[in-house]
C-alpha positions in Angstrom: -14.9 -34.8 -2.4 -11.5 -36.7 -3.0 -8.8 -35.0 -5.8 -9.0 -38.8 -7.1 -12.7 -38.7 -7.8 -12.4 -35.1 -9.8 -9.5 -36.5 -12.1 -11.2 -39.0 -15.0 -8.9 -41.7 -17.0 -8.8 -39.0 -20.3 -7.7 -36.1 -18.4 -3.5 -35.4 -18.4 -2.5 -36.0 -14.3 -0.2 -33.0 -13.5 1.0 -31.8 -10.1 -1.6 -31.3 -7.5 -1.3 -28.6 -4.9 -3.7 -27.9 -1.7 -3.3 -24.0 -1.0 -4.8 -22.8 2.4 -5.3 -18.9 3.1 -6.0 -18.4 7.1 -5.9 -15.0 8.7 -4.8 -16.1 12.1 -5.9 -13.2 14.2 -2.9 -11.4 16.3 -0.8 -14.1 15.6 -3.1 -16.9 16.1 -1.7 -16.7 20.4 -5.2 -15.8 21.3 -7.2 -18.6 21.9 -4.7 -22.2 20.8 -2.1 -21.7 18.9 -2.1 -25.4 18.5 -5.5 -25.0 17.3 -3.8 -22.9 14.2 -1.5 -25.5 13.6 -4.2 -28.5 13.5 -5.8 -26.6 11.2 -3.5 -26.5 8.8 -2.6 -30.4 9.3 -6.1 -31.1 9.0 -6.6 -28.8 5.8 -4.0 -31.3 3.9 -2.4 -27.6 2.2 1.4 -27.7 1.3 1.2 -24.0 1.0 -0.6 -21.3 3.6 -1.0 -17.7 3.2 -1.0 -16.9 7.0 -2.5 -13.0 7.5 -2.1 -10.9 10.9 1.1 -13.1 11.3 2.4 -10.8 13.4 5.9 -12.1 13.7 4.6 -15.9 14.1 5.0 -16.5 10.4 8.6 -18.4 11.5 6.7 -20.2 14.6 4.4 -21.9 12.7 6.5 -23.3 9.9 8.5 -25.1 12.8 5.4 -26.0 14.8 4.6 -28.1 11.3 8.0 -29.1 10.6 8.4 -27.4 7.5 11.4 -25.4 6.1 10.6 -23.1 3.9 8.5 -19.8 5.2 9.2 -16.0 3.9 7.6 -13.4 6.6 8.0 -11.0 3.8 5.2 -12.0 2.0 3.6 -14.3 4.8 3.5 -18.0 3.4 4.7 -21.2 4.4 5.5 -24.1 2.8 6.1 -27.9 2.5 7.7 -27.4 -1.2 11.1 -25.1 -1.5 10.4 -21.2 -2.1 12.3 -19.2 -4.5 12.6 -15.5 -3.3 11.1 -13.7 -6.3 14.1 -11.0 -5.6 13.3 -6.6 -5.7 10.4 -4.8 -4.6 8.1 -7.3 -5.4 5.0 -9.1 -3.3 5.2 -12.8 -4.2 7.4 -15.9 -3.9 8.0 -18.5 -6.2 7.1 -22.7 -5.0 9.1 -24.9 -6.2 6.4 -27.8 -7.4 9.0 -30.1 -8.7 12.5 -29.2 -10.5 12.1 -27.1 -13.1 8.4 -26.2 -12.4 7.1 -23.4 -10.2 3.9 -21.6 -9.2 4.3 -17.9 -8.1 2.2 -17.4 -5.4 1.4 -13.7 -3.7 -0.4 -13.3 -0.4 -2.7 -10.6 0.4 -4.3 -8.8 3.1 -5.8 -5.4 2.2 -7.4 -2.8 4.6 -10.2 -3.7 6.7 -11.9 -0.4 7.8 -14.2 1.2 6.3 -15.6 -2.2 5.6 -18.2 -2.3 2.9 -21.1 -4.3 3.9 -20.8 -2.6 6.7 -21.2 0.5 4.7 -24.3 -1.2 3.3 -26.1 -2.2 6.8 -25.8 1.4 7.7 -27.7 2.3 4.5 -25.1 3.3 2.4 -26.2 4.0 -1.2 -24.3 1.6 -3.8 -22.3 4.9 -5.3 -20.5 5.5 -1.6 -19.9 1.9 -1.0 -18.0 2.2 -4.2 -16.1 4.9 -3.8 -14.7 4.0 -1.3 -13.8 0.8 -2.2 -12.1 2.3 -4.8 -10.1 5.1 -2.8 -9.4 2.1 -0.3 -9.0 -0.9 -1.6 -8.3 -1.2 -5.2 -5.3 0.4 -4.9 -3.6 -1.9 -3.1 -4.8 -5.0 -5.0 -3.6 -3.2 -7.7 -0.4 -2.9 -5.8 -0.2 -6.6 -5.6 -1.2 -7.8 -9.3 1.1 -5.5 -10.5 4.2 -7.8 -10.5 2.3 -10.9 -11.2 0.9 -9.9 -14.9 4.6 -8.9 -15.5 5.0 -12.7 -15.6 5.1 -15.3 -18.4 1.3 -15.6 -18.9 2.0 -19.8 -19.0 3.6 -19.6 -15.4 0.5 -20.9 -13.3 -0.1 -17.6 -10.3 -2.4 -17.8 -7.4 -3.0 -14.9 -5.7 -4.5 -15.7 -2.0 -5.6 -13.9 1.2 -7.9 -11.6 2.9 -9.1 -9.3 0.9 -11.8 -7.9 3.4 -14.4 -7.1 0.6 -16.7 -9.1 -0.8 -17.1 -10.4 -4.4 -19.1 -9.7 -7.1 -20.1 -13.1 -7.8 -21.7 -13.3 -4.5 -24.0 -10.2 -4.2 -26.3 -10.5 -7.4 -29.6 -9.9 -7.9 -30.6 -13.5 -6.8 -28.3 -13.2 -3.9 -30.0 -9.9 -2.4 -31.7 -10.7 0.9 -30.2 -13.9 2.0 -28.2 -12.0 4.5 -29.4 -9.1 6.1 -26.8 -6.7 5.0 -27.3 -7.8 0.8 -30.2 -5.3 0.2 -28.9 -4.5 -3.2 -26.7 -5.9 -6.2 -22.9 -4.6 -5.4 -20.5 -5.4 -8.1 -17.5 -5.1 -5.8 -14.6 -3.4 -7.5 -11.5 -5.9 -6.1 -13.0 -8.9 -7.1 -14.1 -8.2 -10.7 -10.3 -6.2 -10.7 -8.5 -9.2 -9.1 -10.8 -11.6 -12.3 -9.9 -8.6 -14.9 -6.4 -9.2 -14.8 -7.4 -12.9 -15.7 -8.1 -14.5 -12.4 -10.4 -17.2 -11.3 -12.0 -17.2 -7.8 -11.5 -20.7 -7.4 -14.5 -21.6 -4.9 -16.6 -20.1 -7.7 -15.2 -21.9 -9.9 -16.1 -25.4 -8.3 -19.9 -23.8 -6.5 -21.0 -20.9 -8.8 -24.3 -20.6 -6.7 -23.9 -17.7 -4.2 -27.4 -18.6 -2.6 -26.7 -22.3 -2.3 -22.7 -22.7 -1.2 -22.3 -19.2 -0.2 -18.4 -20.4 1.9 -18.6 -17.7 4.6 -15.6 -16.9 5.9 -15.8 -14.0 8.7 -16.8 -13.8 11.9 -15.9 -17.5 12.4 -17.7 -18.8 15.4 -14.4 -19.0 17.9 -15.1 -18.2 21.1 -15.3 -14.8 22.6 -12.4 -13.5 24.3 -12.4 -11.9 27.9 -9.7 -8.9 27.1 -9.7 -7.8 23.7 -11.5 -7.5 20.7 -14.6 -9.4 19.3 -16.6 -9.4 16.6 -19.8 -7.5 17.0 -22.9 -9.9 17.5 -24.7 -8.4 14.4 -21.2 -8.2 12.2 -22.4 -9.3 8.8 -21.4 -12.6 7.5 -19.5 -12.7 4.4 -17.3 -14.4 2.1 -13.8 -12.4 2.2 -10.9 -14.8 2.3 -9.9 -16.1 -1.0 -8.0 -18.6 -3.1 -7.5 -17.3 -7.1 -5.7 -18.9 -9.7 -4.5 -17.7 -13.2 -2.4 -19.5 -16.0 -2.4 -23.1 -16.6 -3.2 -24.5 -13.5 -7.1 -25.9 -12.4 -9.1 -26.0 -9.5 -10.5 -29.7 -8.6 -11.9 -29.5 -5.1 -12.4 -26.7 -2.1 -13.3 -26.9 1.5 -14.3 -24.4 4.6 -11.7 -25.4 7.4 -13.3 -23.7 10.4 -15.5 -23.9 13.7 -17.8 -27.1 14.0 -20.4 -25.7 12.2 -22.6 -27.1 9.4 -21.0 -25.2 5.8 -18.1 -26.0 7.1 -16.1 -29.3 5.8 -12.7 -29.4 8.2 -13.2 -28.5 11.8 -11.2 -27.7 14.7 -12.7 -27.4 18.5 -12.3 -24.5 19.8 -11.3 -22.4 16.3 -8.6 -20.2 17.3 -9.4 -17.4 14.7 -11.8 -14.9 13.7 -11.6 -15.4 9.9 -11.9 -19.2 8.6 -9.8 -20.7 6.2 -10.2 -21.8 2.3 -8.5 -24.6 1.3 -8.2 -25.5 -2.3 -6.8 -28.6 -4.2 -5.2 -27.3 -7.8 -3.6 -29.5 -10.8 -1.2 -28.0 -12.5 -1.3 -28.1 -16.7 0.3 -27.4 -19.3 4.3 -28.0 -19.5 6.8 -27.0 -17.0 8.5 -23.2 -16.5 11.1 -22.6 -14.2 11.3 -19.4 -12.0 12.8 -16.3 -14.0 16.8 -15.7 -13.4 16.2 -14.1 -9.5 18.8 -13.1 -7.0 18.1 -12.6 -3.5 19.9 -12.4 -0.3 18.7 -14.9 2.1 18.4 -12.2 5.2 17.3 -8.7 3.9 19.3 -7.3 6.7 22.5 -7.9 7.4 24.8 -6.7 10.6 28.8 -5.6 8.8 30.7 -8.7 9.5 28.4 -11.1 9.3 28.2 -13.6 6.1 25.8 -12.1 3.0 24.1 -15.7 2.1 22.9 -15.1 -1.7 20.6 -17.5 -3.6 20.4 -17.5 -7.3 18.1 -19.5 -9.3 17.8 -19.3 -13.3 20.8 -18.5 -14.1 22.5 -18.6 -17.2 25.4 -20.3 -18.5 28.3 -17.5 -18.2 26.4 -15.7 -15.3 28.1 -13.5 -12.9 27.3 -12.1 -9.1 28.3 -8.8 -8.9 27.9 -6.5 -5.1 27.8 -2.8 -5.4 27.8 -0.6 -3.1 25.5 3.0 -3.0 27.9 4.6 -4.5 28.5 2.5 -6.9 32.1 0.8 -5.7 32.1 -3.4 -6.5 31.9 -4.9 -2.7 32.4 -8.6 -4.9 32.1 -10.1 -8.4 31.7 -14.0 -8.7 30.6 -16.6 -11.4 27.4 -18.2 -10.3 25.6 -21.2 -11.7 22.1 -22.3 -11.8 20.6 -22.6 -8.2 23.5 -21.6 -6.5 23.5 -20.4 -2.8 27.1 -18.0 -1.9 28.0 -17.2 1.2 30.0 -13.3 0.7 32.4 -12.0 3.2 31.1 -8.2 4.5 33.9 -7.4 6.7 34.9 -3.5 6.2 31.9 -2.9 3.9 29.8 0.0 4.6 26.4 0.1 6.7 24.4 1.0 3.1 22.4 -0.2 1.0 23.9 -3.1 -1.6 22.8 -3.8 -5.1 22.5 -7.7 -6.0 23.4 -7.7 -9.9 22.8 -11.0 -11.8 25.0 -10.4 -15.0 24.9 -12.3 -18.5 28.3 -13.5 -19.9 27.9 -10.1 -22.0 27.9 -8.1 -18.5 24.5 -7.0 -19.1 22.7 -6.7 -15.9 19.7 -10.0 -16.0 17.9 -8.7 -12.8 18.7 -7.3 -9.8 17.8 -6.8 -6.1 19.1 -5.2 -2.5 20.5 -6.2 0.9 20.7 -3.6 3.6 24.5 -3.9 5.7 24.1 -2.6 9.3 26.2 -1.7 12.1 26.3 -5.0 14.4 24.1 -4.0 17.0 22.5 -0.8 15.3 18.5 -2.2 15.4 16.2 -0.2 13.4 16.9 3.2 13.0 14.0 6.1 12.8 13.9 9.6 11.6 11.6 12.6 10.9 12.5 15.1 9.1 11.5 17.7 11.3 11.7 18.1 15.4 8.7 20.3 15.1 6.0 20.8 12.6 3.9 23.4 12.2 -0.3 22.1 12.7 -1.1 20.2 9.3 2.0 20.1 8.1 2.6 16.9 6.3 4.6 14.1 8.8 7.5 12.6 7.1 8.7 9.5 9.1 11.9 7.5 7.8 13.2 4.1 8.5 16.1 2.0 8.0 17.2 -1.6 8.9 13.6 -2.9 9.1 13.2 -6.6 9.5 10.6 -6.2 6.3 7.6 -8.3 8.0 4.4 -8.4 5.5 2.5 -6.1 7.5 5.1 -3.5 9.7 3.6 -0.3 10.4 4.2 3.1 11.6 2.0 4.1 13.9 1.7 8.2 15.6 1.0 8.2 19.4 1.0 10.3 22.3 4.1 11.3 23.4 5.4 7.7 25.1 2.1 6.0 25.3 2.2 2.1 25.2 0.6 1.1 21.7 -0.5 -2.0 23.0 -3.2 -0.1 25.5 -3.3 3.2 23.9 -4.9 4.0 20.5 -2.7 4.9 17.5 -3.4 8.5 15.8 -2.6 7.7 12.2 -1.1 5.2 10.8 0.8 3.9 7.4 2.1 0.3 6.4 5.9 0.2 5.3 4.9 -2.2 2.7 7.8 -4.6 3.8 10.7 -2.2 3.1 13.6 -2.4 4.6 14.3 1.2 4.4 11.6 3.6 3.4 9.5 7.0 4.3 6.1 7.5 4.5 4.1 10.6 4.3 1.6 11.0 7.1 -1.6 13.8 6.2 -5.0 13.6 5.3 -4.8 11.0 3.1 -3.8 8.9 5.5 -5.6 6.7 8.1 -6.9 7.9 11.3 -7.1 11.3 13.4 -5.7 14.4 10.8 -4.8 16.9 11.3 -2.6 16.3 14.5 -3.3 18.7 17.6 -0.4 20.6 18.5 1.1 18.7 21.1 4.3 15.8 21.5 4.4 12.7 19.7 6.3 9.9 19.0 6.1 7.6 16.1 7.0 3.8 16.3 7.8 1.4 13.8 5.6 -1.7 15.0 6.3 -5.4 13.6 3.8 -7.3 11.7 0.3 -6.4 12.3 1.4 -6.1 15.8 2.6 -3.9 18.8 6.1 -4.7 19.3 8.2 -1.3 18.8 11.4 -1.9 17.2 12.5 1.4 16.6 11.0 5.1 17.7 11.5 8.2 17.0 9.7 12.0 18.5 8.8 15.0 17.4 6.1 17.9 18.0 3.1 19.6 16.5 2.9 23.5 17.4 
């Protein structure tokens, strides 16, 4: 179906946008990368939401030609992006001057995996729980900032969400797959539609029995060396497109494998997950992003020029730099859209408060830059040398590139993470400069056997070290 043959002479014509979420498995390097980017020509989407980036998020906006890509939330675009600014999880598209869409990508926990949980004959009360000790707290992690927002400024919250939705497993639905033997109202989806969210493919097929838009294991081929999805894995819908606010879904297509439920294919599909692609009109009149300020690198070596991009901002406005202890690094009148370029000679290797002030000197918003020693890398500490067994692991970091999906990962003294397993493990959730509190509530092996460890800071999903730091268990 065409977004011409959805639109009828009555209805108001706004902007249309085609939004594509892929997870590209490890980077999308392990069958065709040029498969990935075909895909996403083919799809027709102006914005992606690429998960398991793992550092290619910058790789595959120049493979398409495009711009405008943020690898700390993991999207790409056609259409400018407006750094949202703080601590927060989503980016604002520029549709057209003076109108955006904020748009937050997603990729929550994979393991345990509930239908899964199901096929191993589960009863509905433990699939739930742990849903809920998994999973809903990060979604809730990632609506958080987006019902903060002017309820007329269109949202779409996209990704992998790795559970499947409560529109999908009813009572009708039980038995078309082996692994729906019961109803499941699956906590993340009715959460995600709670907070006034619409599941867009849904939205345009509401039958789960007849257009039921499976979306992992894709059918790419198996690898040689690595990992592959078990042969009995069960098939489900997990990869989603939702939309809130004043903006309308008109058509949706499968882009995946040559297969028939799927509408765009590529040959051979370089992924594990396929991708939804959805066409959305905008309606409703025109908001700007908020008053934002955010450097354009989050990390920046002493010396080098602090780029700074403001958008929103009022007549009168002022830039102001401060320092962590509170010392004015630079004060500057800004205007609407402006992009400053700071000199940071002589400033300290710290953390550096962005402060967007009104012409009263109230502060409007706010957000950091981390100033480095040239050279220094990424910088990893623990707070003790040795612990004693099931003592609580505290692991800090600083000077982080911020990917989506950085990690810290526990290992053997030394071992190589990419062919040795992790012990536990905790995201950084894209901070430049952080600490994370490894015990039993975390993932994987607890408590730690005394013995010598090292943890790593690995990059986006993936196995590149960038910083490493040791310590015992006695």
């Amino acid at each position: 179906m065409t977004v011409a043959e959805t639109v009828t002479a009555t209805e108001p014509v706004g902007p249309v946008l085609s939004v594509l979420t892929l997870n590209v498995e490890y980077g999308g390097r392990l069958v065709s990368f040029d498969n990935v980017i075909a895909a996403i020509r083919l799809s027709g989407a102006q914005i992606v939401g690429i998960n398991e980036a793992q550092g290619s998020t910058a790789d595959v906006a120049a493979a398409l030609g495009w711009r405008h890509y943020d690898p700390r939330s993991g999207i790409v675009s056609q259409l400018p992006l407006i750094p949202a600014g703080g601590d927060t999880r989503h980016v604002f598209v520029e549709v057209e001057p003076g109108r955006v869409v904020a748009v937050a990508n997603a990729h929550l926990t994979s393991d345990p995996y509930g239908p899964d949980l199901v096929a191993a004959g589960e009863d509905v009360a433990a699939v739930l729980a742990n849903e809920m000790d998994l999973r809903v707290p990060e979604v809730e992690a990632v609506l958080a900032p987006l019902e903060g927002l002017d309820p007329e400024l269109p949202r779409l919250l996209i990704g992998d969400l790795n559970s499947p939705s409560h529109r999908d497993w009813t009572a009708a639905a039980v038995g078309i797959r082996p692994q729906v033997r019961y109803p499941v109202a699956w906590p993340v989806t009715t959460i995600v539609e709670a907070a006034g969210f619409v599941d867009t493919y849904r939205a345009l097929l509401p039958d789960p029995v007849a257009d039921a838009g499976l979306t992992w294991p894709a059918g790419r081929p198996a690898l040689d060396e690595g990992w592959n999805p078990p042969a009995d894995a069960p098939v489900d819908r997990i990869d989603y497109v939702f939309s809130a606010g004043p903006i309308e879904p008109i058509a949706v297509r499968i882009v995946g494998e040559v297969a028939p439920d799927v509408d765009v294919t590529v040959d051979p599909w370089p992924t594990d997950h396929r991708g939804v692609v959805v066409d959305l009109r905008l309606t409703g009149r025109a908001i700007a992003a908020p008053p934002t300020v955010a450097p354009e690198r989050l990390v920046v070596p002493v010396g080098d020029p602090l780029v700074v991009r403001v958008a929103s901002a009022p007549a009168g406005a002022r830039l102001r730099v401060e320092a962590e202890d509170g010392a004015v690094r630079a004060e500057t009148n800004v205007a609407d859209g402006a992009l400053l370029e700071i000199a940071t000679t002589g400033w300290a290797p710290t953390e550096h408060r962005l402060r967007l002030l009104g012409d009263d000197g109230r502060s409007i918003t706010d957000s950091s830059v981390w100033l480095t020693a040239p050279g220094a890398g990424v910088s990893l500490t623990s707070t003790q040398a040795v612990y004693a067994a099931g003592s609580p692991v505290r692991i800090g970091w600083y000077g982080a590139p911020a990917n989506r999906w950085d990690w810290i990962g526990i290992y053997p003294r030394g071992a190589d993470p990419t062919s040795a397993d992790y012990l536990t493990w905790s995201y950084t959730g894209a901070s430049v400069a952080g600490e994370v509190v490894l015990d039993g509530a975390a993932k994987g092996t607890w408590p730690l056997p005394a013995g010598r460890y090292s943890a790593y800071l690995l990059l986006d999903d993936g196995y590149e070290i960038a910083g490493r730091v040791d310590f015992a268990v006695k």
